[in-house]
C-alpha positions as CSV (number, residue, x, y, z in Angstrom):
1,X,0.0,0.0,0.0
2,X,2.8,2.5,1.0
3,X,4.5,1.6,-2.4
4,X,1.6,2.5,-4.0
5,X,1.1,5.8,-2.8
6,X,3.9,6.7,-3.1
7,X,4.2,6.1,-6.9
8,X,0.5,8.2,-6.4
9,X,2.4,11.1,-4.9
10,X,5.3,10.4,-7.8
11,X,2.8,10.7,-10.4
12,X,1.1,13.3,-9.4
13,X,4.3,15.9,-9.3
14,X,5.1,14.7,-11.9
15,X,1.6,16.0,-13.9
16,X,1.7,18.9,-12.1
17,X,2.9,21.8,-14.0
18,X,5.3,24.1,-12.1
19,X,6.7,27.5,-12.5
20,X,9.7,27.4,-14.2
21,X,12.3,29.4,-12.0
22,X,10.2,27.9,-8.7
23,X,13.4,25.5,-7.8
24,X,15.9,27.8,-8.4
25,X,18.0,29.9,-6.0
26,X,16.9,33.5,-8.0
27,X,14.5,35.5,-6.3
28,X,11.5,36.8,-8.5
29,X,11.4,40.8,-8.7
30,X,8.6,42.2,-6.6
31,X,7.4,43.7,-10.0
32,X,7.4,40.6,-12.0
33,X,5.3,39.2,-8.9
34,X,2.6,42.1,-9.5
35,X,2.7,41.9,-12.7
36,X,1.7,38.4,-12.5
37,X,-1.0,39.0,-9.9
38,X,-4.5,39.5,-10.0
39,X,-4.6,39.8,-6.1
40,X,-2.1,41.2,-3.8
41,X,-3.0,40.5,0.1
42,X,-1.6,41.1,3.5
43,X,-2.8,39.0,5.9
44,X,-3.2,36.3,8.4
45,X,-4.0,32.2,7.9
46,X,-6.3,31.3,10.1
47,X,-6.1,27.8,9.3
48,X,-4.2,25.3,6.9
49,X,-5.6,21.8,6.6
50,X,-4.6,18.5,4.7
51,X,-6.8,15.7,3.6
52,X,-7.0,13.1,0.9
53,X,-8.4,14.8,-2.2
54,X,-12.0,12.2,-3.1
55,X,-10.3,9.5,-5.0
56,X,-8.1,9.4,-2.3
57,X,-5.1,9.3,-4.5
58,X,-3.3,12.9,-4.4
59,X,-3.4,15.0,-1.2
60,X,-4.2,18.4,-0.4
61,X,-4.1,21.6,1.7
62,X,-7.1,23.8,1.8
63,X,-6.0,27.0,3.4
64,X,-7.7,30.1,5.0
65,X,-6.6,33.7,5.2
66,X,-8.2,36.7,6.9
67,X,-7.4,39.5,4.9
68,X,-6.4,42.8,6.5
69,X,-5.4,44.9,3.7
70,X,-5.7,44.4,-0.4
71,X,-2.6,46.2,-2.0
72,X,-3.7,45.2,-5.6
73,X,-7.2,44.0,-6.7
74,X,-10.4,43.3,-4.3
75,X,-12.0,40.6,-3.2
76,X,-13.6,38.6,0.0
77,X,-12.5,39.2,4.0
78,X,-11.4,36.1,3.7
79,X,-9.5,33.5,1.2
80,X,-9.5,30.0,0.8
81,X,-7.2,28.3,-1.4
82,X,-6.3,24.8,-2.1
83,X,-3.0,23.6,-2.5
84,X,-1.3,20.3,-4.0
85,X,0.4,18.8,-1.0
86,X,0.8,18.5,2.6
87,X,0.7,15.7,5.4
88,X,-2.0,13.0,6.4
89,X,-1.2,11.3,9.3
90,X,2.6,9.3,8.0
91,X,2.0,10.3,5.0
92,X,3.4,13.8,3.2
93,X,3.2,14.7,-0.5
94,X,5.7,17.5,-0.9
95,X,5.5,19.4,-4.1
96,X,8.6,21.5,-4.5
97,X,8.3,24.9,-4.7
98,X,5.1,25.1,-3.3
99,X,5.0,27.8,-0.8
100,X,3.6,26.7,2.7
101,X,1.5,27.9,5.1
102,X,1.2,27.9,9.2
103,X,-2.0,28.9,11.1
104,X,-1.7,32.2,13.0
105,X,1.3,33.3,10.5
106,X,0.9,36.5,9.2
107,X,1.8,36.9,5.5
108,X,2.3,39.1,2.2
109,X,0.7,37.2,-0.8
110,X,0.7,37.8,-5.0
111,X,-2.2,35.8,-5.9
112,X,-3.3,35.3,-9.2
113,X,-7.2,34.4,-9.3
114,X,-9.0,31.9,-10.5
115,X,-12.3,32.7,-10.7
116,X,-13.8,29.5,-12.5
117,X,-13.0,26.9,-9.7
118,X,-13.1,30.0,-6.9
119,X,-9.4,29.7,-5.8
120,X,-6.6,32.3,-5.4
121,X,-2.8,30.1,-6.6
122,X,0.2,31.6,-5.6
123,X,2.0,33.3,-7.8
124,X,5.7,31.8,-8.6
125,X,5.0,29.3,-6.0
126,X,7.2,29.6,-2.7
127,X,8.2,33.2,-4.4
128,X,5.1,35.0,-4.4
129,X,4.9,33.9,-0.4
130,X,6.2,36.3,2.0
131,X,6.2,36.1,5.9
132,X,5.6,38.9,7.7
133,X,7.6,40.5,10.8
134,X,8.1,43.1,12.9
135,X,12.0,44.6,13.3
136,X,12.8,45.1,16.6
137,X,14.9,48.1,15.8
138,X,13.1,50.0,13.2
139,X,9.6,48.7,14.0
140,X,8.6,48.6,10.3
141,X,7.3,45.5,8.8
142,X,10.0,43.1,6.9
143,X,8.3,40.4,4.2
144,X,10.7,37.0,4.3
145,X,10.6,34.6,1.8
146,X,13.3,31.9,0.9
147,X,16.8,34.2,0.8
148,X,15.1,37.8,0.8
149,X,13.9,40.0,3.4
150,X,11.9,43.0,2.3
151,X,10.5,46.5,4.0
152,X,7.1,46.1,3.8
153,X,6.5,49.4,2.5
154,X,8.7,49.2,0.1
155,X,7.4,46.5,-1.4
156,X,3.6,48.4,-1.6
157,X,5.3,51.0,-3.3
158,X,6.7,49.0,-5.9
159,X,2.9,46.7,-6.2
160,X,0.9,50.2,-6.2
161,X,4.1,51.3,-8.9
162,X,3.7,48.7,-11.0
163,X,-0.1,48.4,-11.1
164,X,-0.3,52.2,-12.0
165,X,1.4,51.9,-14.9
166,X,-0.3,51.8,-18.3
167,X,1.2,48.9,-20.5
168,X,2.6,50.5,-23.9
169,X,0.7,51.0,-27.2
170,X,-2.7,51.6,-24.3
């Protein structure tokens, strides 16, 4: 049985279609991200949740966050996603790249909608994913994603930059 799901798990990363720099070690610009983004969220997950998808052959991670501020695009209070991946009981399907989520964590999010099955993907993956802190010494937010760290209000500059600005030949 384990054998088996495993070669599930194998099968199904290997159908999924990933973004093509989401392995890599290079950071995605903060204006390709909002470019690519239909949404762009601060907020909080309130909860992230794995089960077995209803065949019972891939699984999954519905997620929830509470939105406290849209920085691009509108939407709901709150988002719910659904993710490839995650862990039931022994079992984990990682799916690399994927960005992850933790309840309680407060985060900085490009998501690109889509409205036909109601869910809001990340955008690069892990890239479009920040985490959100507080610095001790300058008490402005920093947005952390894997090797960056970002002032937060530098980064809405940039997202409120780039989404002002009329493409050319408009």
């Amino acid at each position: 049985m384990k054998a088996l799901l495993r070669f599930l798990a194998l099968a199904a990363l290997l159908a999924t279609p990933l973004p093509a720099r989401a392995h890599q070690d290079v950071a995605v610009s903060i204006e390709d991200l909002a470019r690519g983004a239909g949404v762009v969220v601060e907020g909080r997950v309130e909860s992230a949740a794995s089960s077995w998808n209803a065949t019972h052959t891939q699984i999954v991670t519905a997620v929830s966050v509470r939105v406290s501020q849209y920085v691009k695009g509108s939407g709901p209070e709150t988002i719910r996603m659904q993710l490839l991946g995650g862990t039931v009981g022994e079992i984990t399907m990682a799916v690399l790249g994927q960005a992850e989520f933790t309840p309680a964590e407060d985060v900085f999010l490009f998501l690109s909608p889509t409205w036909e099955s109601g869910q809001f993907p990340v955008v690069q993956g892990e890239h479009g994913k920040f985490s959100v802190r507080i610095d001790a010494r300058s008490g402005r937010k920093v947005l952390s994603a894997p090797a960056i760290n970002l002032f937060g209000d530098e980064v809405v500059r940039a997202v409120r930059s780039v989404s002002a600005a009329r493409p050319i030949g408009r």
